[in-house]
C-alpha positions in Angstrom: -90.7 87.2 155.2 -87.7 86.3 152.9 -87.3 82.2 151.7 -84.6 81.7 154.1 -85.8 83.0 156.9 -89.2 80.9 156.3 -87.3 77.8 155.9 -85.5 78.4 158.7 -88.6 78.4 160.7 -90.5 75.8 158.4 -87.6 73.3 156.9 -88.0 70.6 160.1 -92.0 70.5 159.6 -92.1 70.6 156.0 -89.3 68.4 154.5 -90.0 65.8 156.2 -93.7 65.6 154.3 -91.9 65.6 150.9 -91.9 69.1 150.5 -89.0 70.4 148.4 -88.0 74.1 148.7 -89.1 76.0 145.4 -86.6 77.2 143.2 -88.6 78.4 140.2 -91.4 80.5 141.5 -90.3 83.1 143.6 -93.8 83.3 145.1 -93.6 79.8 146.6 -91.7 78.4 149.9 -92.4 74.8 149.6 -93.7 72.7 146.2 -94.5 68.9 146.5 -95.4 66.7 143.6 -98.3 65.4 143.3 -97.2 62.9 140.7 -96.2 59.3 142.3 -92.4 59.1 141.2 -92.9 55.4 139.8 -95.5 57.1 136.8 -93.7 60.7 136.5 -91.3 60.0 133.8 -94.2 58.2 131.7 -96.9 60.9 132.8 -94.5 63.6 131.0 -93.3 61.5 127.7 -96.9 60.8 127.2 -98.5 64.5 128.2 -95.3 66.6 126.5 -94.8 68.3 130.2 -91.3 69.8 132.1 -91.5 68.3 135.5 -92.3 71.9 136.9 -95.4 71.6 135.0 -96.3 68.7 137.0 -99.6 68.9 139.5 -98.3 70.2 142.5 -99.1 71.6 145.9 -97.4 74.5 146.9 -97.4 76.7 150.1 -96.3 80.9 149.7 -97.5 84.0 149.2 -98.9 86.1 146.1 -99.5 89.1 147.7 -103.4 88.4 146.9 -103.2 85.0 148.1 -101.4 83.1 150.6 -101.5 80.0 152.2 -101.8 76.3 150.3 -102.6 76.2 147.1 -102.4 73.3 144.0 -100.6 74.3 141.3 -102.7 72.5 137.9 -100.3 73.5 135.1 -103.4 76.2 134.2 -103.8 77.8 137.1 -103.7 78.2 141.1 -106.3 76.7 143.2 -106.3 78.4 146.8 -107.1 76.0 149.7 -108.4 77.1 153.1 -106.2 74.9 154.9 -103.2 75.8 157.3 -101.9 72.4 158.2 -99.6 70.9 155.6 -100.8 67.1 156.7 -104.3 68.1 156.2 -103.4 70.1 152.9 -101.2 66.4 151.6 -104.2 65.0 152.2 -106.7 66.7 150.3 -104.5 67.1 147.3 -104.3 63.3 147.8 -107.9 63.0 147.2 -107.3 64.2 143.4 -106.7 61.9 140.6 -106.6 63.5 137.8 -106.0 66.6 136.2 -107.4 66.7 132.5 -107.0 69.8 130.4 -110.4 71.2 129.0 
């Protein structure tokens, strides 16, 4: 399924979670920070990062993948969960991401 058909179909559940469509990854439908925006603009002077390099969850399809997903800055991790709520949730439950 192309983006616009999938936001056609997916636009009135996900936006009004805080999803934004994704613009950058071609792979993605739907990204949502998982920065608060009060710290954002501190969290990438002090960490040297683009704000797509923030933490976010994302929702699309890689052809291997597909589904929800967190996006660390490193990598992809995969979630088995359907429900965006339920996915905002769980990525709620994280609090930090430190590199290694």
């Amino acid at each position: 399924m192309d983006k616009e058909s999938f936001y056609k179909e997916n636009d009135l559940t996900f936006l009004p979670l805080g999803f934004e469509h994704e613009k950058i990854d071609q792979m993605f439908y739907y990204s949502k920070c998982l920065i608060k925006d009060d710290i954002k603009q501190e969290v990438m002077k002090e960490n040297g990062l683009a704000e797509e390099d923030l933490p976010a969850l994302l929702i699309g399809n890689t052809g291997i993948n597909q589904g929800f997903c967190v996006y660390t800055g490193f990598c992809f991790v995969w979630l088995n969960i359907t429900d965006p709520v339920e996915a905002i949730e769980y990525a709620s439950k994280i609090v930090s991401f430190e590199p290694i």
